[in-house]
N, CA, C and O of each residue as an XYZ file, in Angstrom:
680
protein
N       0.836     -1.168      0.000
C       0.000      0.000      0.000
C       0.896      1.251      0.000
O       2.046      1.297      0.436
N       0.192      2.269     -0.558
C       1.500      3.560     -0.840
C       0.701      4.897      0.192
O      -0.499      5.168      0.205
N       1.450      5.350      0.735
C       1.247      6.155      1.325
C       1.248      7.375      0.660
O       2.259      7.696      0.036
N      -0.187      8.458      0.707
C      -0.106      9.316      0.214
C       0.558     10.743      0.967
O      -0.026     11.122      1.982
N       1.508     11.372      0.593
C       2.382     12.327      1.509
C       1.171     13.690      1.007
O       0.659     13.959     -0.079
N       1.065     14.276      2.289
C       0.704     15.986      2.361
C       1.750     16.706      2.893
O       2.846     16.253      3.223
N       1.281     18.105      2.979
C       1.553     19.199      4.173
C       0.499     20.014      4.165
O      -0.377     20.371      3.376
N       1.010     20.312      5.864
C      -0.240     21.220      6.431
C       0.317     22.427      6.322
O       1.453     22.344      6.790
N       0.040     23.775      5.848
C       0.217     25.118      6.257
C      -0.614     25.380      7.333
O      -1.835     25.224      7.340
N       0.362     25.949      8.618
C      -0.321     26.808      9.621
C      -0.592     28.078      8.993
O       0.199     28.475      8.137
N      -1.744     28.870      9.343
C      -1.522     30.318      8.946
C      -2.185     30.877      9.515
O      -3.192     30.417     10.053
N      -1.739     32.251      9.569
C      -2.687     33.053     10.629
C      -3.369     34.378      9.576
O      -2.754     35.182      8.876
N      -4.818     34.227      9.787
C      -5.300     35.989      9.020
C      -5.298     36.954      9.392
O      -5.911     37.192     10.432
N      -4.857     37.591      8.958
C      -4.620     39.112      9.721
C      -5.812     40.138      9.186
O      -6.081     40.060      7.987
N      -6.259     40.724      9.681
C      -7.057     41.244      9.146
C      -7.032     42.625     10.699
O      -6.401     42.577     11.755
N      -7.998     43.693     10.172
C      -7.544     45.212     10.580
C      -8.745     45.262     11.721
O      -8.897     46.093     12.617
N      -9.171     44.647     11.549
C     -10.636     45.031     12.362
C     -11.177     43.024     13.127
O     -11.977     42.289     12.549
N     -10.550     42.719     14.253
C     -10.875     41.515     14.544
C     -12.427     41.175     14.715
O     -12.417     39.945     14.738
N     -13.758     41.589     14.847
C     -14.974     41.500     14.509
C     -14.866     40.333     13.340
O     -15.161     39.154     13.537
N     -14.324     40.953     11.916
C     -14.588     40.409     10.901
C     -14.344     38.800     10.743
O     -14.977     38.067      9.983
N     -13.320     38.421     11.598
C     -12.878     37.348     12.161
C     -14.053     36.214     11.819
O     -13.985     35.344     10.951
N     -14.737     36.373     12.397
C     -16.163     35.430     12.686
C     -17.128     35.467     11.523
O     -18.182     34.832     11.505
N     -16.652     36.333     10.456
C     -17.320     36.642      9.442
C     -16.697     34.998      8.388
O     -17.517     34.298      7.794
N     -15.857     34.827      8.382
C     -14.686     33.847      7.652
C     -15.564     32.147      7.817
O     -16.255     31.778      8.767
N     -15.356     31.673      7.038
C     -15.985     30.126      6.825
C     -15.060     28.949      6.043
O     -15.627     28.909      4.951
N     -14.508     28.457      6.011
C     -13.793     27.395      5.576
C     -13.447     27.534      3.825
O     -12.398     27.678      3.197
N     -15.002     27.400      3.395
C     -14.884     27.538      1.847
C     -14.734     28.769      1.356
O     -14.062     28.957      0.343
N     -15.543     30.085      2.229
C     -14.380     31.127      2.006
C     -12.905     31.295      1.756
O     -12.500     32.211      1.040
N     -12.091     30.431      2.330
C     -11.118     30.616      3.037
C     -10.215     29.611      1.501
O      -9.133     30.011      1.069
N     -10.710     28.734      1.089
C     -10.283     27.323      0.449
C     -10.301     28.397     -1.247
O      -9.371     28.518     -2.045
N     -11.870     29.092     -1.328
C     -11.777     29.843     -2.685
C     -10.629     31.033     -2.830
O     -10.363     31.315     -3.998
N     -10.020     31.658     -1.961
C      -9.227     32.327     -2.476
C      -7.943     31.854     -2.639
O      -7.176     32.321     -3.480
N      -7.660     30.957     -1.888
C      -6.684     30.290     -1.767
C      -6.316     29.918     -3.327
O      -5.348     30.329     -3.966
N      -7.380     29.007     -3.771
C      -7.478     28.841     -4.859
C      -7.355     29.722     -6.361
O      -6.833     29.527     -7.459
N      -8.260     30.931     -5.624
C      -7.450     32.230     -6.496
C      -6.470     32.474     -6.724
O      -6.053     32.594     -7.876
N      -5.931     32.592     -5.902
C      -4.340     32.968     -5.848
C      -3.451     32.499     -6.456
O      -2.630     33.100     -7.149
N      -3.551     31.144     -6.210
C      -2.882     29.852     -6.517
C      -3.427     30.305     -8.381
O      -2.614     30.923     -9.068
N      -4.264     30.069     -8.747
C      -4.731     30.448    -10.268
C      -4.615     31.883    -10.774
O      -4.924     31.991    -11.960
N      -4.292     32.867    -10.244
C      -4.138     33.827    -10.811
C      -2.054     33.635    -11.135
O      -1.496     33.814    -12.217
N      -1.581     33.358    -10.206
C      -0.345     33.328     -9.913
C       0.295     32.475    -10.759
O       1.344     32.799    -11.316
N      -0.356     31.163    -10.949
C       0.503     29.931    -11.324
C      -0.658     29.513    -12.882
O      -0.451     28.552    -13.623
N      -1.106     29.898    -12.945
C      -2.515     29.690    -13.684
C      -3.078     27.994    -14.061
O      -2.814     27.111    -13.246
N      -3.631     27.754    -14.976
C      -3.850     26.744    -14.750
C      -3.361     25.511    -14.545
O      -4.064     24.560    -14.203
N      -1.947     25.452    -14.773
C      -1.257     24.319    -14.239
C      -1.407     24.454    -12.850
O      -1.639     23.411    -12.239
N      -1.332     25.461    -12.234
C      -0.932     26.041    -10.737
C      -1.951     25.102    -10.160
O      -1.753     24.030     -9.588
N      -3.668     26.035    -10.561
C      -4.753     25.269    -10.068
C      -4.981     24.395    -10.046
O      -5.433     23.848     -9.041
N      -4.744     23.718    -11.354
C      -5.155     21.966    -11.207
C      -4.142     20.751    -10.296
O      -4.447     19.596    -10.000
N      -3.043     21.400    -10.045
C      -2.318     20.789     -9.295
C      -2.538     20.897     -7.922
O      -2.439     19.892     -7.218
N      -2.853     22.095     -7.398
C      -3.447     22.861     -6.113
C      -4.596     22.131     -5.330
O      -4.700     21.966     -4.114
N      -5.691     21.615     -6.665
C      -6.693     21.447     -6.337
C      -7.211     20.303     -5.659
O      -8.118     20.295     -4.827
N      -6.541     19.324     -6.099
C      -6.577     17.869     -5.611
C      -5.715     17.682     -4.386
O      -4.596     17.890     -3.916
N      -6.900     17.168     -4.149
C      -6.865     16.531     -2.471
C      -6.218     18.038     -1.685
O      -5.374     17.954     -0.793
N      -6.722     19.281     -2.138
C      -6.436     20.281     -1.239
C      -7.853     20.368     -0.797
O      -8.915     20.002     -1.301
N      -7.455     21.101      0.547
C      -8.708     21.196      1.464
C      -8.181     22.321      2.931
O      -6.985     22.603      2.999
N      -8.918     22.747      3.753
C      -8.973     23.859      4.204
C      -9.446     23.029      5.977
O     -10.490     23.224      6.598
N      -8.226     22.092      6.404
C      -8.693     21.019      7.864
C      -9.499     22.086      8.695
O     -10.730     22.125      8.687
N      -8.578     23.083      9.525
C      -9.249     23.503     10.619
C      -9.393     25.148     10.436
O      -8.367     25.660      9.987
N     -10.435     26.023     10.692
C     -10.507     27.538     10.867
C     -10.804     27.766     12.117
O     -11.571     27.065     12.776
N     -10.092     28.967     12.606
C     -10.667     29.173     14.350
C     -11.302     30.229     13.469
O     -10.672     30.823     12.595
N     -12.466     30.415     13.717
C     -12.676     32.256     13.381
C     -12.353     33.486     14.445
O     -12.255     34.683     14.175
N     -12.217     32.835     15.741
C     -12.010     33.790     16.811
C     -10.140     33.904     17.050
O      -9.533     34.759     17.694
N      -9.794     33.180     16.578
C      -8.265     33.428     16.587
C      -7.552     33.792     15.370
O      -6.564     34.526     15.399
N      -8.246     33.074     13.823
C      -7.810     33.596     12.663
C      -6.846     32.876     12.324
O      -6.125     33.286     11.414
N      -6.469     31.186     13.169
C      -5.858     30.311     12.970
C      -6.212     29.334     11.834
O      -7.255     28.706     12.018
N      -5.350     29.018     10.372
C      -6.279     28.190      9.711
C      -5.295     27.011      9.161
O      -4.249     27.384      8.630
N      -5.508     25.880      9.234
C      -4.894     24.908      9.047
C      -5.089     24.681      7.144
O      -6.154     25.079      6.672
N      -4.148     24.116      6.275
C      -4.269     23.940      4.996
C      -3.698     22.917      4.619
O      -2.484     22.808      4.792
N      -4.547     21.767      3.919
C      -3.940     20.719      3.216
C      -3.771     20.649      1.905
O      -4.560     21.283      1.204
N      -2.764     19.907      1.309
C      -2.200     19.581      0.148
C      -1.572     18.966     -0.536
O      -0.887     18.425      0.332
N      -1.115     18.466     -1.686
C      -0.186     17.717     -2.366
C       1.132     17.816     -1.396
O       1.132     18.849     -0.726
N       1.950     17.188     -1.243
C       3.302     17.221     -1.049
C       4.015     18.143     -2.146
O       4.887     18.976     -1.897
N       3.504     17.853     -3.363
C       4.353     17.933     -4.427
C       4.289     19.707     -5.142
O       5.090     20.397     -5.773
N       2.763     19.924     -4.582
C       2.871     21.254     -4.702
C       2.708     22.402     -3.909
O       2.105     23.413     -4.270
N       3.347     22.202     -2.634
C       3.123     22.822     -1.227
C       3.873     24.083     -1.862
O       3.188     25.066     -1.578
N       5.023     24.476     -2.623
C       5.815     25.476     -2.681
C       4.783     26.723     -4.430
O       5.077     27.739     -5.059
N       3.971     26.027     -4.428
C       3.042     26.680     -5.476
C       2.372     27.307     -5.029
O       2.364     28.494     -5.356
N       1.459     26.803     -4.039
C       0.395     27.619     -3.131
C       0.905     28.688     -2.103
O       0.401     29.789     -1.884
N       2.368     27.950     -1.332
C       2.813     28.790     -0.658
C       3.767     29.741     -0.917
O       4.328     30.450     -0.081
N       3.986     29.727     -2.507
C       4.071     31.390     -3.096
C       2.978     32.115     -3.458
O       3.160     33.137     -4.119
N       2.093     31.847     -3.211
C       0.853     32.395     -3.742
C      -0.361     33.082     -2.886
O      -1.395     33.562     -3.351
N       0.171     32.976     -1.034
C      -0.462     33.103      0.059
C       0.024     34.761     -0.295
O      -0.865     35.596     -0.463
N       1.244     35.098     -0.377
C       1.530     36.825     -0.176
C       0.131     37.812     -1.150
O      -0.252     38.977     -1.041
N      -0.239     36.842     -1.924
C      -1.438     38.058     -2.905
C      -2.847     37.670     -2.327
O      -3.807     38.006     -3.021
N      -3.018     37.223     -1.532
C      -4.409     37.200     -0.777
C      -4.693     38.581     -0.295
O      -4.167     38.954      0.754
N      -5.429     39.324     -0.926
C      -5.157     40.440     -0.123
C      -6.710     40.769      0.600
O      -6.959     41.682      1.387
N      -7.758     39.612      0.014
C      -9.461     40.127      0.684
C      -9.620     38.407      0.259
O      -9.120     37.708     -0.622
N     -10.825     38.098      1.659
C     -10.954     37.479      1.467
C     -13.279     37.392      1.336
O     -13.941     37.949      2.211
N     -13.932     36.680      0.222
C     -15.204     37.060      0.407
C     -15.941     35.945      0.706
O     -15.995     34.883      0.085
N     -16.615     36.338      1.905
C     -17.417     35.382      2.365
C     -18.807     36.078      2.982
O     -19.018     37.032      3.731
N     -19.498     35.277      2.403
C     -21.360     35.713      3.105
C     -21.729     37.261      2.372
O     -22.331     38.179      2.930
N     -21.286     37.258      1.226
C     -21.329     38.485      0.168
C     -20.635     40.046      1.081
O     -21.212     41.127      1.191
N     -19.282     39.672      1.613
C     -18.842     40.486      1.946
C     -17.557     39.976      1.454
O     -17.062     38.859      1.302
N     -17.088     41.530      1.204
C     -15.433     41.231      1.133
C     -14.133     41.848      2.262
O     -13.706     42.971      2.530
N     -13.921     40.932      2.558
C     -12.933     40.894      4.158
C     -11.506     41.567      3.742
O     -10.743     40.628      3.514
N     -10.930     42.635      3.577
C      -9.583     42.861      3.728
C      -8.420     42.685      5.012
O      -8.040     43.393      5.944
N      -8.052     41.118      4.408
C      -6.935     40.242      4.999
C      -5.574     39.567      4.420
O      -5.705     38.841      3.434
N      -4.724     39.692      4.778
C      -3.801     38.475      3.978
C      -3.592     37.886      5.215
O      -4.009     38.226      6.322
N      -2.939     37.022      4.904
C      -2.334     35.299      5.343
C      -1.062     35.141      5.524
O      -0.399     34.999      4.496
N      -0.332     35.117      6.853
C       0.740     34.983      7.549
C       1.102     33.389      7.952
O       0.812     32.726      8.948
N       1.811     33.090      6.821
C       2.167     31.648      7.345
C       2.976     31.230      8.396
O       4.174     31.267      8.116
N       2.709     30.852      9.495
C       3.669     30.921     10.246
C       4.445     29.382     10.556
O       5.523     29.384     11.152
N       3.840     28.140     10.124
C       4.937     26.852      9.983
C       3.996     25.997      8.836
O       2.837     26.095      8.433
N       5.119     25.131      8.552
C       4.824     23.947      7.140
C       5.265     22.880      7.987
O       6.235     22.873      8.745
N       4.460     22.014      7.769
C       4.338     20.678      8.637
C       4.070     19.608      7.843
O       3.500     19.859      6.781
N       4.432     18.076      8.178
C       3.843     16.886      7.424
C       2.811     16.453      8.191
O       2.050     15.678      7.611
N       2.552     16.714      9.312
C       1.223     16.056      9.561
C       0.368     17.573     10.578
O       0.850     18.693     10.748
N      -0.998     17.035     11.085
C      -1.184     17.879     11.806
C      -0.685     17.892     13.027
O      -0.524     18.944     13.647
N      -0.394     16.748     13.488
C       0.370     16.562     14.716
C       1.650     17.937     15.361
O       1.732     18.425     16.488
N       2.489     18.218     14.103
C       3.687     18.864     14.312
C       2.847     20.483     14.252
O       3.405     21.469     14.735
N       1.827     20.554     13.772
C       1.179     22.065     13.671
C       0.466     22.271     14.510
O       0.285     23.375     15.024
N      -0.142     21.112     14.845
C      -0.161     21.720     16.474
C       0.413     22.070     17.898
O      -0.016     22.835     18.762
N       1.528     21.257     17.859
C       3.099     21.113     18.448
C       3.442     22.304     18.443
O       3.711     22.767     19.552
N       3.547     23.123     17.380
C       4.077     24.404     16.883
C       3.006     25.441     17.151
O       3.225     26.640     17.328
N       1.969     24.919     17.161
C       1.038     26.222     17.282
C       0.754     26.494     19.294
O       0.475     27.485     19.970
N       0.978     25.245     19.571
C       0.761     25.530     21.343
C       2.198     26.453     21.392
O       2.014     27.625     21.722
N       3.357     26.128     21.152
C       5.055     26.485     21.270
C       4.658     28.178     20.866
O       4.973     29.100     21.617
N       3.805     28.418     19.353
C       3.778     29.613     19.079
C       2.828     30.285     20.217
O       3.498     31.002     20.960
N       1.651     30.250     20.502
C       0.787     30.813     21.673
C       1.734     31.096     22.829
O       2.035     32.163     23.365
N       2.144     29.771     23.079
C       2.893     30.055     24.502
C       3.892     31.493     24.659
O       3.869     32.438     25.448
N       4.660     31.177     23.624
C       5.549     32.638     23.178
C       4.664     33.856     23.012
O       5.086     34.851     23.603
N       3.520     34.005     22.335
C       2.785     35.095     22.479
C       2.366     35.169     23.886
O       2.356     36.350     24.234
N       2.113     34.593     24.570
C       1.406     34.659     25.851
C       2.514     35.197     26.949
O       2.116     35.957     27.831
N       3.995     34.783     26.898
C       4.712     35.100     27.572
C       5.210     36.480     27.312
O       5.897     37.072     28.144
N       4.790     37.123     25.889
C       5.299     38.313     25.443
C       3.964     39.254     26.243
O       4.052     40.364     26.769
N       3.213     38.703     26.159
C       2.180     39.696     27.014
C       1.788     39.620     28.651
O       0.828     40.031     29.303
N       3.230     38.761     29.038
C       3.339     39.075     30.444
C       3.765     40.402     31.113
O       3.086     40.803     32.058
N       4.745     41.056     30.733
C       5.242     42.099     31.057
C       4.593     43.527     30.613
O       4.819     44.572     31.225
N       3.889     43.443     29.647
C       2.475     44.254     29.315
C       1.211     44.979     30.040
O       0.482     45.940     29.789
N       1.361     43.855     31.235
C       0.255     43.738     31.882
C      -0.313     44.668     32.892
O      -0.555     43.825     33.755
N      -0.618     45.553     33.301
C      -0.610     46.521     34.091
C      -1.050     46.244     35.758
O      -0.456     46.735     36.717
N      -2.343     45.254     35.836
C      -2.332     44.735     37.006
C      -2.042     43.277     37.502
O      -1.893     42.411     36.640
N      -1.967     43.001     38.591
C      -1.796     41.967     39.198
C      -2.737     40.760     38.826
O      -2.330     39.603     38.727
N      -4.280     41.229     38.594
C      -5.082     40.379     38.290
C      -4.929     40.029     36.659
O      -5.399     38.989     36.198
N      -4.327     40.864     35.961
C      -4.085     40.838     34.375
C      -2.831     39.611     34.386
O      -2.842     38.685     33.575
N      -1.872     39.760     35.335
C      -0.690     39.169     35.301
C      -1.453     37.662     35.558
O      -0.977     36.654     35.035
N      -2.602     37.600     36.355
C      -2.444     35.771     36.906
C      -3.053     35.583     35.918
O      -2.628     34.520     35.466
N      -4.089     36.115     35.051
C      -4.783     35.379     34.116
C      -3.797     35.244     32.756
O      -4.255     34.519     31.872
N      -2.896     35.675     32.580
C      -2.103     35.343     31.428
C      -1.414     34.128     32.208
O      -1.724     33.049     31.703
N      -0.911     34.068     32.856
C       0.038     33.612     33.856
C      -1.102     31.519     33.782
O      -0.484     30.472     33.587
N      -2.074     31.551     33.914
C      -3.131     30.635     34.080
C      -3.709     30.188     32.568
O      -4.363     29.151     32.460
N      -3.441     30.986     31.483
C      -3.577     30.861     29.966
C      -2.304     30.035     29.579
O      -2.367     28.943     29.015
N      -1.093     30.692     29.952
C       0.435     29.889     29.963
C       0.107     28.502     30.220
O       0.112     27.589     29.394
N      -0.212     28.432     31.587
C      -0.282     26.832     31.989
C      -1.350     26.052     31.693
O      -1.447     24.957     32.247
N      -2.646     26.632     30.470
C      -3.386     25.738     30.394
C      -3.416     25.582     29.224
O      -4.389     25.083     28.659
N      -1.682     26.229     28.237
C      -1.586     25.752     26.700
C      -0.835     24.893     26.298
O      -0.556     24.898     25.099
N      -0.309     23.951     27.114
C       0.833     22.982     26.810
C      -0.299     21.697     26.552
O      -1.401     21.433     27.033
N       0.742     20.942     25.353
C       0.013     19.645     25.090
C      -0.391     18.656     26.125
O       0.186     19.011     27.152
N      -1.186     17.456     26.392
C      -1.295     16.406     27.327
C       0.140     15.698     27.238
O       0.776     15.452     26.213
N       0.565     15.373     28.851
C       1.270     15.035     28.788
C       2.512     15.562     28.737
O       3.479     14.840     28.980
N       2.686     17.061     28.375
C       3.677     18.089     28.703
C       4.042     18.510     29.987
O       3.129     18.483     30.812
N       4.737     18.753     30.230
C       5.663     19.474     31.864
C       5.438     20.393     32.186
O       6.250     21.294     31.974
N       4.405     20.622     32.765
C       3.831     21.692     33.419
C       4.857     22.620     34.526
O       4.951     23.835     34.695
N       5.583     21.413     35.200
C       6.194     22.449     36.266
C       7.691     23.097     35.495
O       8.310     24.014     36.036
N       8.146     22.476     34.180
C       9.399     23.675     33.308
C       8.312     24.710     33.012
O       8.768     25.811     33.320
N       7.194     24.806     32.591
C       6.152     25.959     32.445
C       6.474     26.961     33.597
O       7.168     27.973     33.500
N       5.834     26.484     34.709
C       5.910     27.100     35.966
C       7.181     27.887     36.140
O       7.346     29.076     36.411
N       8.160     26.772     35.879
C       9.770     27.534     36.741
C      10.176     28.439     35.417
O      11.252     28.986     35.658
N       9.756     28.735     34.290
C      10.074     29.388     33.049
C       9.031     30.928     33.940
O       9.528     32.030     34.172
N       7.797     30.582     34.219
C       6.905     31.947     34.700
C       8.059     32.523     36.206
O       8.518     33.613     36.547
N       8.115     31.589     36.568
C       8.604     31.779     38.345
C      10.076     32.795     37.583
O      10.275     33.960     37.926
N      10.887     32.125     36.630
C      12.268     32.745     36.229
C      11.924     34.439     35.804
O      12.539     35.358     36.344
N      11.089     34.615     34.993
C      10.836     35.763     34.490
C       9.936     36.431     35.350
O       9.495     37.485     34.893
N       9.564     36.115     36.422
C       8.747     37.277     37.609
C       9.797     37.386     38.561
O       9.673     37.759     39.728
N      11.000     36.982     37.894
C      12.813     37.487     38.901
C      13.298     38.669     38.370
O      13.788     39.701     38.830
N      12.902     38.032     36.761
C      13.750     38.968     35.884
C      12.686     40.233     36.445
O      13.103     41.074     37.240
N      11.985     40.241     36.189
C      10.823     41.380     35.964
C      11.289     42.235     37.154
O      11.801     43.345     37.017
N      11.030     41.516     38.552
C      11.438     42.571     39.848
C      12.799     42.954     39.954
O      12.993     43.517     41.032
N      14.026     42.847     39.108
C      15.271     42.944     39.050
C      15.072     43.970     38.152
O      15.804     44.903     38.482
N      14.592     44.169     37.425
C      14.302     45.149     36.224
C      13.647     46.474     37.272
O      14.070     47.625     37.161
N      12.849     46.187     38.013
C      12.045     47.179     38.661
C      12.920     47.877     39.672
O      12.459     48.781     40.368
């Protein structure tokens, strides 16, 4: 039996106004893709693009979107993410592009990467924080984004290290 190889693009939408966020739907998300990919690469681009591509996971509240594809033509599409520049869904048109932030072979490793990426955002908005009660709830977001089965207490002594740094700074 032959194993069929993909990759997943992580990507994140950026868009100017987070509301619109929730506006976004999967096949929204799969048709421009597809645009792009066909305006850019044209029809060789698309027809290669098209098969067995698909659009796994959308957060709409985070703007996180998972993307599947050929193995063979992962570097077609993912020259073709920089001209997304709107995306239309529910007869609106969304001005967004698409920030890839990792290429993965399975979903396994994109999600691996996407807790690793949060966590890093989350720790960047520790020192941000203006009160005490702002500090525990980031502080409680940290420790409730690591995979099952991850080490909670290197979490901990990573928060405990940088509320040293922080009062040494002060």
């Amino acid at each position: 039996m032959v194993r069929v190889k993909s990759r997943y693009l992580l990507c994140e939408v950026n868009v100017s106004n987070r509301s619109d966020l929730l506006l976004l739907d999967d096949r929204a998300v799969a048709a421009a893709v597809k645009a792009a990919v066909a305006r850019m690469h044209g029809d060789y681009g698309a027809a290669l693009c098209s098969i067995r591509f698909s659009v796994k996971y959308l957060n709409a509240h985070t703007g996180i979107v998972f993307l599947r594809f050929p193995k063979r033509c992962y570097k077609l599409l993912w020259s073709a993410l920089p001209f997304i520049t709107s995306i239309e869904s529910r007869r609106l048109t969304i001005p967004c592009f698409l920030n890839c932030l990792h290429v993965g072979g399975t979903i396994r490793t994109c999600q691996k990467f996407l807790v690793r990426y949060n966590t890093k955002q989350l720790h960047r908005m520790l020192p941000k924080c203006k009160t005490e009660e702002e500090k525990q709830q980031v502080r409680q977001a940290i420790l409730s984004c690591c995979l099952p089965g991850g080490n909670k207490e290197e979490l901990e002594d990573d928060l405990e290290s940088e509320e040293d740094e922080e009062d040494e700074e002060e």
